[in-house]
N, C-alpha and C positions, 0 to 999 in steps of 0.2 A: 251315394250311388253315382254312376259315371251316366254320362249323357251319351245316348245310341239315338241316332236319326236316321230314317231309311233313306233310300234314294230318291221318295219322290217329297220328302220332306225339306232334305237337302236342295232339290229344284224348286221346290215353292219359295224357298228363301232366295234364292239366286235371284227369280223374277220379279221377288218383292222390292230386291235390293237395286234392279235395276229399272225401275221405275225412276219419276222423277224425285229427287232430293234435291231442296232450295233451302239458303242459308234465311232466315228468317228476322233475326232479332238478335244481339248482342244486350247482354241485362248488365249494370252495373250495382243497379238499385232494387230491393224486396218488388218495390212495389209496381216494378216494370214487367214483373213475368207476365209471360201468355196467360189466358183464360181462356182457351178455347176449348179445356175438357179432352184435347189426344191422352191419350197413354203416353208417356214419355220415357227412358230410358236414357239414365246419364252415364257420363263416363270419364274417368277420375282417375289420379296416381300424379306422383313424383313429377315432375319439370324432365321434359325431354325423357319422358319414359313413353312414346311413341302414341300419344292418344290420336293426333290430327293423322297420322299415318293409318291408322289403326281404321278410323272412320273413313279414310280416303278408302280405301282396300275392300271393307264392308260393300259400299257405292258402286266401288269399280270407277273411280273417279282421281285424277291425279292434283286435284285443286282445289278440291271441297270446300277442304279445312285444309290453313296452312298449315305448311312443316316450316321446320327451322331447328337449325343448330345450337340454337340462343336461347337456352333455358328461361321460363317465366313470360314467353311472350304471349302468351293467351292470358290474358289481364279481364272476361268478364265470364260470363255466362253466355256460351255461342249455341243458339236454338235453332237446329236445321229439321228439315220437315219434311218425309219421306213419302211418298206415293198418298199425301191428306190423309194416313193410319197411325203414322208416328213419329211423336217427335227425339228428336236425338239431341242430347245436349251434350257440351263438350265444356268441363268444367276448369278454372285456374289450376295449374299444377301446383302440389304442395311440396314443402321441405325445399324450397330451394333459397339458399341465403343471398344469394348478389343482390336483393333488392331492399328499400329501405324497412324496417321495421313496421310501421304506417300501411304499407301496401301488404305488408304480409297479412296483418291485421284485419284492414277491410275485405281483404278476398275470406281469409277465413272466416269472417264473421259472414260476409253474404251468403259464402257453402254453407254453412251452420242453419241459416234462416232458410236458405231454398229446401233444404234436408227435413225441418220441422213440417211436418202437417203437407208435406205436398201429397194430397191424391193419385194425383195424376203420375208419379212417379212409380212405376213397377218395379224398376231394378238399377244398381247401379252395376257398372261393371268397374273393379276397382283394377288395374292396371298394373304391374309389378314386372319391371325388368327382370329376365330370368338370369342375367349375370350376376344379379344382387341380390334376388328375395325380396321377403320382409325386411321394411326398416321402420324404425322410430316411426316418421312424418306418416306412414302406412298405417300405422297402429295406432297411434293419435285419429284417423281418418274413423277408421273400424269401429273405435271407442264410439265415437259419434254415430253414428248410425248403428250399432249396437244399441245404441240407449234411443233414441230416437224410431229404433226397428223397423228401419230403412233394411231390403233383402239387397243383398248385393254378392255379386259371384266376382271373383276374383279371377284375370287371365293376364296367365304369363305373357309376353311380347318377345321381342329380337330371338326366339327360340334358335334361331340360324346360325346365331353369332356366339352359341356355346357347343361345344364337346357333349354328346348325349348322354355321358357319364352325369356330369356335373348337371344338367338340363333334372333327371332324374332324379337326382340327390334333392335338387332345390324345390322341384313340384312333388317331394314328399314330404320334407322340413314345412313346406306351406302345409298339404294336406293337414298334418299331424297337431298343427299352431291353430287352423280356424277349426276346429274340431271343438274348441272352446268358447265359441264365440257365437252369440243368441243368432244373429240376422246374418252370418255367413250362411252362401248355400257349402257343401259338404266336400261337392266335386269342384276342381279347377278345367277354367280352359288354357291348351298351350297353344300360341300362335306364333307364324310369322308373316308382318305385313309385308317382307320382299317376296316372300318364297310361294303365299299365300294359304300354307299352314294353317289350319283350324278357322280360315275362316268360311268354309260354308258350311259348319257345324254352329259355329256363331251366331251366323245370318239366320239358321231353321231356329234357332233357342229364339232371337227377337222378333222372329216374323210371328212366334206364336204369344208373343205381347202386345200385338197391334191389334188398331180398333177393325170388330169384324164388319167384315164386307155387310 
């Protein structure tokens, strides 16, 4: 089923999103997470498939989370903390090779451990550049939280930066691939963090994951 938000749903999100958001805690270790019982919502994909961008845009904030052109540079678990309702986490990107063996290793394993038995996690959003689709490191992702039955919704990003042909072809081939997979939701979102594309449809999906008033 597709996601329909009215208009004062789409404004509840807006001023949820523009409240205050504060970087909170960088994890490298299990046993560093929060315990403060928010609802949390993570968000995940490929090295330089636009997550700090993505989060920046949600905010309405150009500094949040950094950006950078230098695939792999978010090296922990970034926990930012939005209007004391909820937290937002900004996960290691996966599949990217420039970095040693070791490091790929520890990050995946820490995603792996955060994924198991977190309560507090509602949703992931798994992130997929729409010039590429699904790849391998994606599907390796999915597997995990398939089996661990982690819900996680899948949104396209850079939507701006393809031909609406091809934009279409590739948020069908997605549809068509999680259709098979326990803990995907059904529908995808398509975004663009420049253009700002699907995100107050975004912001009304997470504002209704937060803790209530």
């Amino acid at each position: 089923m597709a996601f329909e938000f009215s208009d004062d749903e789409i404004e509840e999100g807006r001023k949820f999103f523009a409240q205050s958001c504060e970087f909170q805690l960088g994890v490298t270790k299990l046993a560093a997470l929060p315990t403060a019982g928010i609802p949390e919502v993570a968000f995940a994909g490929r090295s330089n498939v636009g997550k700090s961008s993505l989060v920046n845009a949600l905010t309405g904030r150009n500094t949040l989370a950094r950006t950078s052109n230098t695939p792999g540079r978010t090296k922990e678990l970034n926990f930012f903390l939005l209007g004391g309702r909820l937290m937002m986490v900004d996960l290691p990107g996966h599949g990217y090779a420039k970095v040693s063996r070791s490091e790929v290793q520890a990050w995946t394993r820490l995603v792996r451990d955060y994924l198991r038995g977190r309560v507090e996690l509602k949703r992931l959003c798994l992130l997929v550049d729409s010039r590429h689709g699904l790849k391998d490191p994606d599907r390796e992702l999915m597997d995990m939280l398939d089996i661990a039955g982690v819900a996680y919704q899948v949104i396209l990003t850079k939507s701006d930066k393809v031909k609406q042909s091809m934009l279409e072809e590739t948020a069908n081939k997605v549809r068509k691939e999680i259709k098979t997979r326990a803990a995907a939701h059904p529908e995808i979102f398509i975004t663009s963090s420049r253009k700002g594309y699907g995100i107050g449809e975004l912001r009304a999906l997470l504002t209704d994951m937060a803790q209530p008033v």
